[in-house]
C-alpha positions as CSV (number, residue, x, y, z in Angstrom):
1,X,18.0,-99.7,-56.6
2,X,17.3,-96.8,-53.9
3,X,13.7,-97.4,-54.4
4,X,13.7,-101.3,-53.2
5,X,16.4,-100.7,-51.0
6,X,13.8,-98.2,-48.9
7,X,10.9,-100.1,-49.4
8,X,12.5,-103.1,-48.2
9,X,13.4,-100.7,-45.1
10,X,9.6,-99.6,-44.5
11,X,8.6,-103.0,-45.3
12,X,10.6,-104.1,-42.7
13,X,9.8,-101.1,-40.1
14,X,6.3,-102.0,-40.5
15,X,6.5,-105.4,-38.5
16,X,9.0,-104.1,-36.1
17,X,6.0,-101.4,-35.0
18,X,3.7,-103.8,-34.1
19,X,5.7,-106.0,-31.6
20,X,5.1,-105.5,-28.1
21,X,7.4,-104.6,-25.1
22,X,9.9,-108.0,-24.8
23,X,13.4,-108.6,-25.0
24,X,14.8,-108.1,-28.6
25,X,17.8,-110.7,-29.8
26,X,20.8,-109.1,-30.7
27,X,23.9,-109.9,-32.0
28,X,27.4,-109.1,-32.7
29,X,28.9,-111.0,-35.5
30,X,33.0,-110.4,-36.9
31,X,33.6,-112.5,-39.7
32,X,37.0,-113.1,-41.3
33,X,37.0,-113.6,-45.5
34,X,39.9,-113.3,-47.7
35,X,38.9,-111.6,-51.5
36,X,40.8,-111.1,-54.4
37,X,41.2,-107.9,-56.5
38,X,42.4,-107.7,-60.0
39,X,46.1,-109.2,-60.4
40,X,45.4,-111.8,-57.8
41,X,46.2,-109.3,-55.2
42,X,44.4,-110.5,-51.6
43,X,43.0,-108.9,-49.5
44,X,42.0,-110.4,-45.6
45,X,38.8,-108.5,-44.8
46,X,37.3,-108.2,-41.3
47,X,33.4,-107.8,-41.0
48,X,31.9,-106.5,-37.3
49,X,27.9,-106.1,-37.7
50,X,25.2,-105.4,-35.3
51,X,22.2,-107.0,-35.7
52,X,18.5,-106.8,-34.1
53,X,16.1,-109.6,-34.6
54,X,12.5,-108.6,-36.6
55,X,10.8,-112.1,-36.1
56,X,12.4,-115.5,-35.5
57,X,14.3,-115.7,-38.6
58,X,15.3,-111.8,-39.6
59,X,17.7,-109.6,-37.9
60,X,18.8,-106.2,-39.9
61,X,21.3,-103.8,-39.1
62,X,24.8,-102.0,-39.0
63,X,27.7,-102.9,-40.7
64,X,31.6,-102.7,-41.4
65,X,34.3,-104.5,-43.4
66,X,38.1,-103.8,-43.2
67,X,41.4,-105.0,-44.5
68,X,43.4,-106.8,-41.9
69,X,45.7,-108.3,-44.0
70,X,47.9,-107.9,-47.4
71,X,48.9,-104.5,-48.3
72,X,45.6,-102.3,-48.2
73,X,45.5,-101.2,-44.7
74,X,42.5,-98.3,-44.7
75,X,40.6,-100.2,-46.9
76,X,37.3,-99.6,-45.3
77,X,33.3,-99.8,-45.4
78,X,30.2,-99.4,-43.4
79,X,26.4,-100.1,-44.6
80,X,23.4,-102.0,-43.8
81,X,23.0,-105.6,-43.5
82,X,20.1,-108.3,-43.5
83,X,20.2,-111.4,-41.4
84,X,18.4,-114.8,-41.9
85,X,19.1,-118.1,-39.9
86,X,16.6,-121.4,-40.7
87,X,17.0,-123.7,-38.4
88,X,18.1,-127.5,-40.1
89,X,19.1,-129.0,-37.0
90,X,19.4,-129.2,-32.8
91,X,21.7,-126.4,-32.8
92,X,21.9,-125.8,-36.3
93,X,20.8,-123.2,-38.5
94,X,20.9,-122.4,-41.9
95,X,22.6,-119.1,-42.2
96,X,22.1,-116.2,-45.8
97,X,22.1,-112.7,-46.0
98,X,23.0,-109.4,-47.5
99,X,24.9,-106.4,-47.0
100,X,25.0,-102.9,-49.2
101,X,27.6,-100.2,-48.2
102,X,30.3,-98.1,-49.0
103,X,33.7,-97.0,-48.8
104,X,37.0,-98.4,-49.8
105,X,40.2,-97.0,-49.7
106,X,44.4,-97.9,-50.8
107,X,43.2,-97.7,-54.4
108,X,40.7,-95.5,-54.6
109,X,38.2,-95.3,-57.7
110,X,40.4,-97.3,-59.9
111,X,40.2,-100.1,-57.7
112,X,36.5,-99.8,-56.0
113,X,34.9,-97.2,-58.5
114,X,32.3,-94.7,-56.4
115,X,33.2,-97.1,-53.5
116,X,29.0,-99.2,-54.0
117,X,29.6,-102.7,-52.0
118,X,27.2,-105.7,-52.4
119,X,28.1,-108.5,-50.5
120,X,25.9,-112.3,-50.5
121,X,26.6,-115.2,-48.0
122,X,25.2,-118.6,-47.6
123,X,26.0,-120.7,-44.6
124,X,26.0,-123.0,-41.7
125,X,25.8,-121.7,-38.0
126,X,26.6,-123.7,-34.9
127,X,25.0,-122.5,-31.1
128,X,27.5,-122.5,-28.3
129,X,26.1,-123.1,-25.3
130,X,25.1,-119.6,-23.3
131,X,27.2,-117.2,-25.6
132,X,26.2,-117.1,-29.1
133,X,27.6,-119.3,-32.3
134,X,30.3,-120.5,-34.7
135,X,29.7,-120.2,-38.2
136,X,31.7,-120.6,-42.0
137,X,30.3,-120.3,-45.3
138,X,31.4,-118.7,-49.1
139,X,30.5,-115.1,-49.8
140,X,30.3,-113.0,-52.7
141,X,32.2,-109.1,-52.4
142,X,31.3,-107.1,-55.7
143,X,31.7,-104.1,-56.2
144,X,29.2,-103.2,-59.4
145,X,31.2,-100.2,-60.5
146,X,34.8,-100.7,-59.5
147,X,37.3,-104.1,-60.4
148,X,36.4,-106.3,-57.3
149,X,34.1,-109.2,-57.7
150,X,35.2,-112.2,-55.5
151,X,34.2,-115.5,-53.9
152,X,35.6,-117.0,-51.5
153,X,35.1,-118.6,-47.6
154,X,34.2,-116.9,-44.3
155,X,34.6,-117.9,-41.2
156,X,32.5,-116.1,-38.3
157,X,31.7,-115.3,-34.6
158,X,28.0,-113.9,-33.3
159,X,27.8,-112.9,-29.2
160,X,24.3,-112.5,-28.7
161,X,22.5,-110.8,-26.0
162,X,18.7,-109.6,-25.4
163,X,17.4,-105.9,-25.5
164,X,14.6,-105.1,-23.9
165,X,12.8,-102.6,-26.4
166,X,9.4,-101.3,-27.6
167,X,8.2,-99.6,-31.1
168,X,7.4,-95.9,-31.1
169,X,7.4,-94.0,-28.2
170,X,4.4,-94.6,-26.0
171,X,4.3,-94.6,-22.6
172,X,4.4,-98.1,-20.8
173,X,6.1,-97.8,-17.4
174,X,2.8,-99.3,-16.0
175,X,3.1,-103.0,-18.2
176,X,4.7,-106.1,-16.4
177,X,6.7,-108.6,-18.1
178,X,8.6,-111.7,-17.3
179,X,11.5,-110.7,-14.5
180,X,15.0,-110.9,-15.6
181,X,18.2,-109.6,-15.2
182,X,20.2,-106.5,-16.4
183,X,24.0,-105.7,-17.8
184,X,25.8,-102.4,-17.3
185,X,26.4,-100.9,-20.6
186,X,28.6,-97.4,-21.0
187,X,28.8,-95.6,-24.0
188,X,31.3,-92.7,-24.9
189,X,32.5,-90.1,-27.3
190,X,36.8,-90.5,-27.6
191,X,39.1,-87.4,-28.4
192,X,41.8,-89.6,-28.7
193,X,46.1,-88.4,-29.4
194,X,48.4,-90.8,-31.1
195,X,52.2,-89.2,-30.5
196,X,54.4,-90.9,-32.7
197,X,57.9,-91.5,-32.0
198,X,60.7,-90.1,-34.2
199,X,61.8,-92.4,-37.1
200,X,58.5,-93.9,-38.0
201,X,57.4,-93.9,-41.9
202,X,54.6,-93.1,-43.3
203,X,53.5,-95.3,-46.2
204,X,55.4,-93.0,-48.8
205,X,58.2,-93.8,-46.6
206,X,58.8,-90.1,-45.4
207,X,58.9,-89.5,-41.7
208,X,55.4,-89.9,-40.1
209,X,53.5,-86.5,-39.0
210,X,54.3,-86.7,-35.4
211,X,50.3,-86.3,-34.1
212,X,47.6,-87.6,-35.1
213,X,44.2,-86.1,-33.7
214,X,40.9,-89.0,-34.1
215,X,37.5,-88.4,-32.8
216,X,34.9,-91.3,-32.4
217,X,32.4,-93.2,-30.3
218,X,32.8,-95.9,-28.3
219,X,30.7,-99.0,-26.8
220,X,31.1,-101.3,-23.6
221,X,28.9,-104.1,-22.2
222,X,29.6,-105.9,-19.1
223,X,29.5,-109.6,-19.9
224,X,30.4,-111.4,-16.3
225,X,31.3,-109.1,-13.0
226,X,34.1,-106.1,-13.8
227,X,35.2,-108.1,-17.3
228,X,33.9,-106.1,-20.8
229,X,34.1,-106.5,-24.1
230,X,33.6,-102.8,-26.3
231,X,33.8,-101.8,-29.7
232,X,35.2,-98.3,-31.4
233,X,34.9,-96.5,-34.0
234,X,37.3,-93.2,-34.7
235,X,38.5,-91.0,-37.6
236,X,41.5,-88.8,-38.1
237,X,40.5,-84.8,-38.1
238,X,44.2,-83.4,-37.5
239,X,47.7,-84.2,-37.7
240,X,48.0,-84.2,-41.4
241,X,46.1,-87.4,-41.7
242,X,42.5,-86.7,-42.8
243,X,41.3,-89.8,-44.3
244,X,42.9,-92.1,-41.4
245,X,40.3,-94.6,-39.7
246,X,40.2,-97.5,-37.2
247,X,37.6,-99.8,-36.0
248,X,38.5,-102.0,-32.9
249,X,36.9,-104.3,-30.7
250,X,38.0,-105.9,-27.6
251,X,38.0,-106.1,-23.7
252,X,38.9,-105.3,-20.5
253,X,38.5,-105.1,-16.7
254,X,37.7,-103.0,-14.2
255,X,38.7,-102.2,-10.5
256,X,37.2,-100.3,-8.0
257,X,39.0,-97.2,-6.7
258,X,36.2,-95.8,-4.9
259,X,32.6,-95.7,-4.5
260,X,32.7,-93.2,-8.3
261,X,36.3,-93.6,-9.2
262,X,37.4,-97.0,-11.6
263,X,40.8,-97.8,-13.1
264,X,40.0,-99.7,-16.3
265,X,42.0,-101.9,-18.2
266,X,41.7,-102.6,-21.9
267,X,43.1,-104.2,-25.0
268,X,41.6,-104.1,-28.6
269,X,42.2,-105.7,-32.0
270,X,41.4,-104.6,-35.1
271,X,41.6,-102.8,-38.6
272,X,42.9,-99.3,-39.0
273,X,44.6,-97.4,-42.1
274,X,44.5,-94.3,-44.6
275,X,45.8,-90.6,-44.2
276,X,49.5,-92.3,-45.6
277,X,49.7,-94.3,-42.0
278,X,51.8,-97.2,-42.5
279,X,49.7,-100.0,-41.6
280,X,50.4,-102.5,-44.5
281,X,47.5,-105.0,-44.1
282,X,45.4,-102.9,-41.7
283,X,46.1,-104.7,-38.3
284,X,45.9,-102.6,-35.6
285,X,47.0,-103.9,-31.7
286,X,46.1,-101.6,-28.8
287,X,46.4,-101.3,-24.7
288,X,45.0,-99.2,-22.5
289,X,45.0,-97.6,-18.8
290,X,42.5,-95.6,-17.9
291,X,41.1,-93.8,-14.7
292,X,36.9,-93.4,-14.9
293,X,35.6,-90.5,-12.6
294,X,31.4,-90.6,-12.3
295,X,29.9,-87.2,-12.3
296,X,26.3,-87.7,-11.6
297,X,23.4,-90.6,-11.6
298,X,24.8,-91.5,-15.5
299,X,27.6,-89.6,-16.6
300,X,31.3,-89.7,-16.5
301,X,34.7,-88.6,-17.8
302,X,37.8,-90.7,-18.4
303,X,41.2,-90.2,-19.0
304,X,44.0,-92.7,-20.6
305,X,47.2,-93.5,-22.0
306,X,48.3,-96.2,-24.1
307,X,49.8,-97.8,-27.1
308,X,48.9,-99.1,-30.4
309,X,51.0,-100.7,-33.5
310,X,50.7,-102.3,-36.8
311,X,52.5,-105.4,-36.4
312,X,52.8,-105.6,-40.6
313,X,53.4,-102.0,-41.0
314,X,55.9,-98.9,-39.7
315,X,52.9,-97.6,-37.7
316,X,53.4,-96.9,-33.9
317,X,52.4,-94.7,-31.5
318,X,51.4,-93.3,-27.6
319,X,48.1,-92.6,-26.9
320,X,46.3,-90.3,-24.8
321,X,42.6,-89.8,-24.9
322,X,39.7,-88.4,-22.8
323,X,36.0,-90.4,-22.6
324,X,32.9,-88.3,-22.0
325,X,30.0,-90.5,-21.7
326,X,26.8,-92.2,-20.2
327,X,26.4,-95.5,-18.2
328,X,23.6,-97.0,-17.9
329,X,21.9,-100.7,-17.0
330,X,19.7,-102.4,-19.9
331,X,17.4,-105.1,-18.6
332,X,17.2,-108.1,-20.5
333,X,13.4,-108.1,-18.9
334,X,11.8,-106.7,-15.1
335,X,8.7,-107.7,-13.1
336,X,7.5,-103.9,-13.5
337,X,8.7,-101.0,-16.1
338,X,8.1,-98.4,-13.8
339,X,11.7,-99.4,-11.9
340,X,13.2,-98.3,-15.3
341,X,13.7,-95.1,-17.2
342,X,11.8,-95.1,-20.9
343,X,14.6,-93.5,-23.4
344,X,13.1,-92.2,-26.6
345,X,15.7,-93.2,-29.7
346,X,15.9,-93.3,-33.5
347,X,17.6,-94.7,-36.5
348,X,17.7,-93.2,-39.5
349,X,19.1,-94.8,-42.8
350,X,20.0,-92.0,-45.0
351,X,20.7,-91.5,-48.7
352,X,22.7,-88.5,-49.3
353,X,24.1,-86.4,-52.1
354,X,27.0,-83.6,-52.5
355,X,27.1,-81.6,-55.0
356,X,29.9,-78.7,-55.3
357,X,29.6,-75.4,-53.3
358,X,33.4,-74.5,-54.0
359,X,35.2,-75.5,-57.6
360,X,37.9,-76.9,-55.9
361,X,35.7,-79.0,-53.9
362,X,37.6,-82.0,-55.1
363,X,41.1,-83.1,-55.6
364,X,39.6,-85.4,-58.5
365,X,36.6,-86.0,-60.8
366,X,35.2,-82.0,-59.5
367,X,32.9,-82.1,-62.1
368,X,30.5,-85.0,-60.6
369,X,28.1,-85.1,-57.3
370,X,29.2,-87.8,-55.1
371,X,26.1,-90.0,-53.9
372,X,26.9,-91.4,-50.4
373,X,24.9,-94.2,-47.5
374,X,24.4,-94.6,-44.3
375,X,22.9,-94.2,-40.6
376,X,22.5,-92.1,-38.4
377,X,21.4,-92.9,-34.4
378,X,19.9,-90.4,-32.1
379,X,19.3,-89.8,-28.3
380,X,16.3,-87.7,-27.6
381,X,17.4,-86.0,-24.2
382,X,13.8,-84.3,-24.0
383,X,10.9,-84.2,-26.0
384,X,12.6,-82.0,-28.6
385,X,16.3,-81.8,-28.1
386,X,18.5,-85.2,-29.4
387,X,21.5,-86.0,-29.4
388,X,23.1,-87.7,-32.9
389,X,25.9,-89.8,-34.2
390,X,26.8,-90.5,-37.7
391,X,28.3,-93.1,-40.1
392,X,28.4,-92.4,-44.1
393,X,30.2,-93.7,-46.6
394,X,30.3,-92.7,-50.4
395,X,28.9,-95.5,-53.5
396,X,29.1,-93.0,-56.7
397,X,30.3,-90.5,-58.0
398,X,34.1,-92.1,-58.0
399,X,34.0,-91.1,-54.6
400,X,35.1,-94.6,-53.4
401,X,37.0,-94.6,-50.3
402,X,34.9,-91.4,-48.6
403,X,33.8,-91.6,-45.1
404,X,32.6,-89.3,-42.7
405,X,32.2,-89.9,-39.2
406,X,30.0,-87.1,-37.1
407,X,28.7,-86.3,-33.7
408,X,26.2,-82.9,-32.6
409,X,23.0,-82.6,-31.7
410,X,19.4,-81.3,-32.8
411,X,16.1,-80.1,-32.3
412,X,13.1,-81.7,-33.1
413,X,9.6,-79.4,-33.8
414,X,6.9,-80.8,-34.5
415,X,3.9,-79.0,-36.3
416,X,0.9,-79.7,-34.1
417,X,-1.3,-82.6,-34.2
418,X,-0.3,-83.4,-37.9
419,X,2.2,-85.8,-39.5
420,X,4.2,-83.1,-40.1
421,X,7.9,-82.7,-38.0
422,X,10.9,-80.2,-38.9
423,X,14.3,-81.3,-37.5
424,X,17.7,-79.0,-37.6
425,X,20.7,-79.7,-36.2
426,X,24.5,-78.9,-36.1
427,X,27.3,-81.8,-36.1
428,X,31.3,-81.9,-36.2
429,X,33.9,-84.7,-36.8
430,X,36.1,-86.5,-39.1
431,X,36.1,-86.7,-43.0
432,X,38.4,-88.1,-45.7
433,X,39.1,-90.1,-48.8
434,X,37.6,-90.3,-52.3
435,X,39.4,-87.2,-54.0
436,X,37.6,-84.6,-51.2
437,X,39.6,-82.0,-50.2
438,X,38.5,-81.9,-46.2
439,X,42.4,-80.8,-45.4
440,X,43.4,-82.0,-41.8
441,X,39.8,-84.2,-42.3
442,X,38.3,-82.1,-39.9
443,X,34.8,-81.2,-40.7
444,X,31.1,-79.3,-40.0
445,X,27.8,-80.0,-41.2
446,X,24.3,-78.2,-41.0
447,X,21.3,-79.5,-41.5
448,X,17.2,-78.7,-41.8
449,X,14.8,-81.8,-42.1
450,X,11.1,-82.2,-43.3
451,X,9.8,-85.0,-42.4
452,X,6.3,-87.0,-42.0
453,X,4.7,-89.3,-39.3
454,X,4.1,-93.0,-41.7
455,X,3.3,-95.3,-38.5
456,X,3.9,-94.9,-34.8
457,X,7.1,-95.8,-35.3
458,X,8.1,-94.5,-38.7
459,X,8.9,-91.5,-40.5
460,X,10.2,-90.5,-44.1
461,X,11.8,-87.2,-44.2
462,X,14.1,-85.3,-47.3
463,X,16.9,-83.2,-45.4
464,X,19.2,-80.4,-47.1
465,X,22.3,-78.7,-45.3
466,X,25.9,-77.5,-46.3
467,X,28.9,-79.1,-45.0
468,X,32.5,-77.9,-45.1
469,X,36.3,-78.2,-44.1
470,X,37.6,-75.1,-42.2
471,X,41.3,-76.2,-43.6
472,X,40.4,-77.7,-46.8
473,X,38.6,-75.9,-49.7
474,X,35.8,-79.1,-50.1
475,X,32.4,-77.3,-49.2
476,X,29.2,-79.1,-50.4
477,X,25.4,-78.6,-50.6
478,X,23.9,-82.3,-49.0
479,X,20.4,-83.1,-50.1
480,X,19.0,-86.5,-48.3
481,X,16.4,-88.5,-48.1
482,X,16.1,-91.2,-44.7
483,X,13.3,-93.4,-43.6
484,X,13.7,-93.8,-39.7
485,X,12.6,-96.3,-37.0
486,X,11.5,-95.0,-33.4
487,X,11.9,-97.2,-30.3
488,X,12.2,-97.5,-26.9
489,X,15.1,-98.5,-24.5
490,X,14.7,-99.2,-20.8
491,X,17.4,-98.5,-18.5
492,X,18.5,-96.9,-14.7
């Protein structure tokens, strides 16, 4: 299965390299599907995927399910999906695809096994005019070495927007294409604080640890004027609730204070659960104040307060939290490059694999490696230096319900003129789930990469480091292997 599954990668890599300099359809799809687990338990799941057109037909990328109803809140997984709409009809199209992940959670490997997640959908999809489309289908959840194995109907929404991107990393400020328009887009990494009052429970129904430290990333684009929409993603590494994570999406609006200083206003919806956090089904309702200072031509720093509860659970909390981040303007096309900065980025999709550099690595099943997929995106702020962000989720090794989420940054050397590249770099974050014992869920990870040059825009690589929990006694060796895509964003 890892064989096909990076062939079908580099397969697809192959025909993104060739495509010229043009705006790339993208999507954001959340889908809504209810599965059942063994007893005729339900559980509501949430999907949010992003997803970048190869031709006409394909789009591949990121994505996430979550419990947002019935008593599973936490339940939680993140992969890689394929895309493929055939058009049937004005407005109409013909909608299948497939997603392979990880993750799980509020059962553990009884329920999912090591946490593997194959999910099938067939279905129709209906254009709105100048947004995106409406879609409903059945879908098939199974997880191959766990209890669930369910079909059922989804129900789904994709906003859709246009990238302007470019395989590999040539230079082509001097090219003209079509002229266009741009949107403001901010991204940001969250330290986030959740104070929770005295006399919440936790789901053992003992009093609630009364912090609860989460570190993540999150994502804005202006749709019309001051309004956005944004998604975030953030685990739990203090506060005695490693394993906790939440993935919201939403909106907001912004005023202007001054010339570089914006109140911002924002609400968010979405799926949350783990580290013993009462949140029943998993939904999670948020608001937000928040005062934006810039620092420079693309940087700023934010500060907020707010609020978030499970309306189905005991969960309820204040929030502070500080953004550090980059803003930036993505045309959707120009009349000339050259008005636009050329920002070097990669994707990697990664196959990794623990294996015990402490006995007491694990709370459960210490005797077995724990086999884990993902991606992982990087900024290249120079030639050599990049900065990276990290989603992986455990499929064997009864690891189900692991997840890591990880920020840092790296260097990149390559060795001459040949295909030949060495990458090393340091990263921090949140960790938790699947019998690992990360303590507080706080966690490092170090790693050296040797990699080759396949394309322009493609590269294999096989990766080892060590990762470990400074409060837990879980300390692993982490061989990988990733096949990566290189491209080209445009923005001032």
């Amino acid at each position: 299965m890892k064989i096909i599954y990076i062939a079908l990668l580099i397969s697809i890599s192959q025909d993104l390299a060739y495509a010229e300099v043009q705006p790339k359809a993208s999507k954001f799809r959340t889908t809504f599907e209810e599965i059942t687990l063994p007893n005729h338990e339900k559980i509501g799941l949430q999907g949010f995927s992003f997803l970048s057109a190869v031709n006409d037909y394909l789009s591949i990328g990121a994505s996430a399910y979550g419990a947002l109803t019935g008593q599973r809140g936490g339940f939680i997984t993140l992969g890689i999906a394929a895309d493929l709409d055939i058009p049937i009809a004005d407005k109409m199209t013909l909608n299948t695809g497939a997603f392979v992940g990880g993750g799980g959670g509020r059962g553990g490997y009884t329920i999912q096994g090591g946490g593997l997640q194959v999910r099938t959908h067939l279905g129709l999809a209906y254009a709105l005019e100048d947004f995106g489309s409406v879609s409903m289908g059945a879908s098939y959840q199974d997880f191959p070495n766990g209890s669930i194995h369910s079909f059922q109907p989804y129900i789904g929404l994709d906003y859709t927007f246009d990238t302007l991107m470019l395989s590999g990393w040539r230079d082509v400020s001097h090219q003209v294409v079509k002229q266009g328009d741009g949107m403001l887009t901010e991204f940001a990494v969250v330290y986030r604080r959740y104070n929770v009052p005295k006399g919440v429970l936790n789901d053992e129904l003992k009093p609630q640890y009364p912090s609860v430290d989460i570190l993540g990333v999150e994502w804005r684009r202006f749709v019309a004027g001051n309004v956005f929409i944004k998604v975030e993603s953030e685990g739990a590494l203090g506060g005695d609730s490693h394993g906790y994570m939440q993935i919201m999406f939403g909106g907001g609006y912004t005023l202007d204070i001054t010339s570089s200083t914006k109140l911002k206003l924002a609400g968010g919806v979405g799926v949350a659960g783990g580290g013993k956090l009462s949140t029943a089904g998993g939904l999670l309702l948020s608001a937000d104040v928040s005062v934006q200072q810039l620092l420079g031509d693309d940087l700023f720093a934010e500060l907020g307060v707010g609020y978030v509860v499970a309306p189905d659970g005991d969960f309820k909390a204040r929030s502070s939290q500080l953004y550090l981040g980059s803003y930036f303007e993505m045309p959707k096309s120009m009349d000339v490059l050259g008005a636009y900065n050329q920002h070097k980025v990669r994707i990697r999709f990664v196959h990794q694999t623990y294996t015990p550099n402490d006995p007491k690595w694990r709370n459960h099943h210490a005797n077995l490696n724990v086999q884990l997929i993902g991606f992982q995106n990087d900024y290249f702020v120079g030639d050599n230096v990049y900065l990276t962000g990290q989603g992986i989720a455990a499929y064997g090794g009864q690891g189900g319900n692991y997840m890591t989420g990880l920020i840092g940054a790296g260097f990149h050397y390559p060795w001459g003129d040949s295909h030949v590249y060495t990458d090393g770099e340091i990263l921090i974050g949140a960790a938790g789930g699947g019998g690992l014992d990360v303590g507080g869920g706080l966690v490092w990870q170090s790693n050296v990469d040797m990699g080759y040059q396949l394309t322009e825009s493609n590269r294999i690589a096989i990766s080892y480091g060590q990762m470990q929990a400074p409060k837990g006694n879980f300390k692993a060796h982490v061989f990988g292997v990733s096949i990566s895509y290189y491209f080209s964003l445009f923005a001032k």
